[in-house]
C-alpha positions in Angstrom: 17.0 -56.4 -40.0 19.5 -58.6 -38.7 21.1 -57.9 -35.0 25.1 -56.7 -36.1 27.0 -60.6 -36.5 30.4 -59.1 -35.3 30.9 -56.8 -31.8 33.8 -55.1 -33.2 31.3 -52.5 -34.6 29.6 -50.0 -32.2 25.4 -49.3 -32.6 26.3 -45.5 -32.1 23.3 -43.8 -33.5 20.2 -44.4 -35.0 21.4 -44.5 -38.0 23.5 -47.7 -37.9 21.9 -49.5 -40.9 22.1 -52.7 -42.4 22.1 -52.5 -46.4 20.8 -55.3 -48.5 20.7 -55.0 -52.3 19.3 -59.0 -53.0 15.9 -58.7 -51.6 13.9 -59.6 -55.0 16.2 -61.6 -56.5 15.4 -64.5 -54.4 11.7 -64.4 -54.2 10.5 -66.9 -57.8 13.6 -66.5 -58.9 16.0 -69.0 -57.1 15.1 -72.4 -55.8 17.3 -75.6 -54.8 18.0 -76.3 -58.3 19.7 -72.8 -59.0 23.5 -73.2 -59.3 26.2 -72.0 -56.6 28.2 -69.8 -57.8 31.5 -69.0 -55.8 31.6 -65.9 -53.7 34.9 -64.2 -53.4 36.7 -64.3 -49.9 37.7 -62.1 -47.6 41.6 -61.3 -49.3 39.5 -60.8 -52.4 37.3 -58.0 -51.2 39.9 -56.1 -49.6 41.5 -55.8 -52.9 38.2 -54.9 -54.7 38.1 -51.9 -51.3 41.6 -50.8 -52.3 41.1 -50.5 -56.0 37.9 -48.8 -55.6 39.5 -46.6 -52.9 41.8 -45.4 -56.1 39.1 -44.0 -57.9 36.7 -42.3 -55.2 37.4 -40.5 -51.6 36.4 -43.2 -49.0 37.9 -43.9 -45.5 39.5 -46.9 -46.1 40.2 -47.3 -42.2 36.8 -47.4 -41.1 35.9 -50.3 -43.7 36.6 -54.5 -42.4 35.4 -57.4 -44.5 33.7 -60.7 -42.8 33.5 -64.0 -44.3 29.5 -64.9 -42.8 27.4 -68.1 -42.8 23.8 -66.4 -42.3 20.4 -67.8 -43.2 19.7 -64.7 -45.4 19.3 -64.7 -49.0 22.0 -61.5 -49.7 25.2 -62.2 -51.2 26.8 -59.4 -49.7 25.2 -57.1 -46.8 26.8 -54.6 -45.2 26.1 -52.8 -41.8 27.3 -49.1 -41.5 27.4 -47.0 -38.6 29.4 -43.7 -37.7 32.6 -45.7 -36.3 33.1 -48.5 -38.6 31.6 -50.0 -41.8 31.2 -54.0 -41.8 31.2 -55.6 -45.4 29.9 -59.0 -45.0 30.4 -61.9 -47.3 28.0 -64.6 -47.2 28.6 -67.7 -47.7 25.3 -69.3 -47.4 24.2 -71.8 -49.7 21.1 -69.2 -50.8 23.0 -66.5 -50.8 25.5 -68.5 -54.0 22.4 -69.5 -55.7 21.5 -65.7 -55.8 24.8 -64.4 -56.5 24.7 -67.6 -59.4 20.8 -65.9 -60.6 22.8 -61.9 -60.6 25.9 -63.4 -63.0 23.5 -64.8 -65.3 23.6 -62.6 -68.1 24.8 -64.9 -70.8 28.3 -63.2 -71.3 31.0 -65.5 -70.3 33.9 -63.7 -68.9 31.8 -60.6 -67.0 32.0 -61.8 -63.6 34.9 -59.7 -62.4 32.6 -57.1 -64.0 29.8 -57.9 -61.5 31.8 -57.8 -58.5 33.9 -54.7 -59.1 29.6 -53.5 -59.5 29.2 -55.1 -56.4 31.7 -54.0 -54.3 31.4 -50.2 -56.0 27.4 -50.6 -54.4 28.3 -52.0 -50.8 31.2 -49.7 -50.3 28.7 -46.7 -51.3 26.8 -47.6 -48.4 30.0 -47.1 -46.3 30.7 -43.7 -47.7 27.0 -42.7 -46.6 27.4 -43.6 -43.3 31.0 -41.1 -43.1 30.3 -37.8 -41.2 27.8 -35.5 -42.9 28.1 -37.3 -46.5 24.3 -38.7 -47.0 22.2 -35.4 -46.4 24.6 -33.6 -48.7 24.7 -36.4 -51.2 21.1 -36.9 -51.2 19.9 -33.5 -51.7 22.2 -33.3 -54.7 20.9 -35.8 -55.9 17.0 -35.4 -55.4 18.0 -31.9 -56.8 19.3 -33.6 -60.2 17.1 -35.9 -60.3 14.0 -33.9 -59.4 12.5 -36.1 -56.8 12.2 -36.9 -53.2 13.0 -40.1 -52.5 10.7 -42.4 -50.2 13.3 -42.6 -47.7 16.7 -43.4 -46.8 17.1 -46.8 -48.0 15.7 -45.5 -51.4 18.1 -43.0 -51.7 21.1 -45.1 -50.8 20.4 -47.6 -53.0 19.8 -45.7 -55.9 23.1 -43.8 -55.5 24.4 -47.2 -54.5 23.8 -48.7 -57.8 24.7 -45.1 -60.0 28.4 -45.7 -58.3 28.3 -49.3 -59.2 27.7 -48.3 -63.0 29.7 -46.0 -62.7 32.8 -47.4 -61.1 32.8 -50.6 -63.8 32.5 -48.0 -66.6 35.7 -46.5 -65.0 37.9 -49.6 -64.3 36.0 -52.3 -67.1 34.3 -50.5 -69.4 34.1 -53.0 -71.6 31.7 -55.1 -69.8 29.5 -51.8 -68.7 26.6 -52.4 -71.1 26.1 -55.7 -70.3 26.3 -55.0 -66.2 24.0 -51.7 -67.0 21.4 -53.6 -68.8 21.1 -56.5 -66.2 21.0 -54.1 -63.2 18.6 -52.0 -65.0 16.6 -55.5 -65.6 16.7 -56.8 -62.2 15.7 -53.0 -60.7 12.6 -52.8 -63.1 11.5 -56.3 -62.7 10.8 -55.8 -58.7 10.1 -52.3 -58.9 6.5 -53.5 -57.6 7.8 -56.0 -55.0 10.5 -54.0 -53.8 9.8 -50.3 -54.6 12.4 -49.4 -52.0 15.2 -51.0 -53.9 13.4 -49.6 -57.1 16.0 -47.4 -58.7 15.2 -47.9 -62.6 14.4 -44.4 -63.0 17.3 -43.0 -62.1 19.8 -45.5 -64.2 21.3 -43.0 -67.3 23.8 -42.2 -68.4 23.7 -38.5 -67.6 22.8 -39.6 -63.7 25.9 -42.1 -63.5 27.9 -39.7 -64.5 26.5 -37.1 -62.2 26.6 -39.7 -59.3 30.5 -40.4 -60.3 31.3 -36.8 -60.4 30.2 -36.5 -56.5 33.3 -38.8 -55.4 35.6 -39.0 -57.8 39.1 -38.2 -56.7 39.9 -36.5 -60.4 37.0 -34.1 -60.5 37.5 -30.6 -59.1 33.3 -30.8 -57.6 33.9 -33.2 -54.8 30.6 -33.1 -52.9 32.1 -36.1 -50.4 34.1 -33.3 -48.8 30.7 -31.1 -48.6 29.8 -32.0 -45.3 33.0 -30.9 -43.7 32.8 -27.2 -45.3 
């Protein structure tokens, strides 16, 4: 885990976590030879924050982007705590050959796809780190799902990538199958190597759409306003 890059958010619990989605992408994967691909900027993400803040409840004001240089291999990371949520983009030359590896899925024109994904998964690590939302979300969903997850980082990811599904299949649905199939790829591939990241299981249909129903701002069950009741 990496120390917090930026001072302008507070270590004010235990649970201040750093989120990383990448970690067997790069392992056999990516090498010197893999392509950079272009990571969006700090102007772009904000927008990517305000249009998914259109579709799901999430405190907006607790949420700042940073434009990063960090000798990791993640794309995106994002550190959470109960005061503010820091969505990192790095620029790293690794991290664009990853983010290059993640866009390959042969269908020119999805990328906007892939980052609205993206985005949808990092920002649902800053819901879970709002007041009371991640035991109430996770025992709704270990209840759906009929599990127990290993532990947090499990659970967050998992429910991290059922909102990134489920957000593209809301705002571009026409590029939904082929960001489902290549999430559902990558996640089974390194389910071995990284079982904590492992969320292949739960990536249906009937699960994305539970996992959407939990924050939705148009649905009347809104279990992101459970922990204040």
């Amino acid at each position: 885990m990496l120390n917090p890059p930026n001072p302008a958010v507070h270590k004010t619990s235990p649970e201040f976590l750093e989120h990383v989605m990448w970690n067997g992408l790069f392992f056999g994967l990516v090498s010197l030879f893999t392509p950079q691909a272009s990571l969006p900027d700090t102007a772009a993400m904000k927008v990517e924050i305000e249009q998914f803040a259109q579709v799901y409840s999430i405190d907006t004001q607790r949420i700042h982007v940073r434009e990063s240089t960090m000798n990791n291999p993640s794309p995106f990371l994002t550190n959470s705590g109960i005061k503010a949520c820091v969505l990192h983009v790095n620029q790293h030359a690794d991290a664009k050959r990853v983010w290059s590896h993640f866009l390959d899925s042969g269908h020119e024109g999805a990328e906007p796809a892939f980052l609205a994904f993206t985005s949808a998964h990092e920002l649902t690590h800053c819901l879970m780190s709002e007041k009371g939302k991640r035991v109430t979300a996770k025992q709704a969903l270990q209840e759906h799902l009929g599990i127990q997850f290993k532990n947090n980082v499990h659970f967050e990811e998992t429910l991290a990538d059922l909102v990134g599904l489920a957000y593209v299949q809301k705002v571009m649905p026409e590029y939904f199958e082929v960001v489902y199939r290549r999430v559902k790829s990558i996640r089974t591939d390194f389910s071995n190597r990284d079982p904590e990241h492992d969320s292949s299981r739960a990536l249906n249909t009937h699960t994305i759409a539970f996992a959407d129903q939990m924050f939705s701002k148009s649905d009347t069950i809104r279990l992101a306003d459970a922990g204040s009741r």
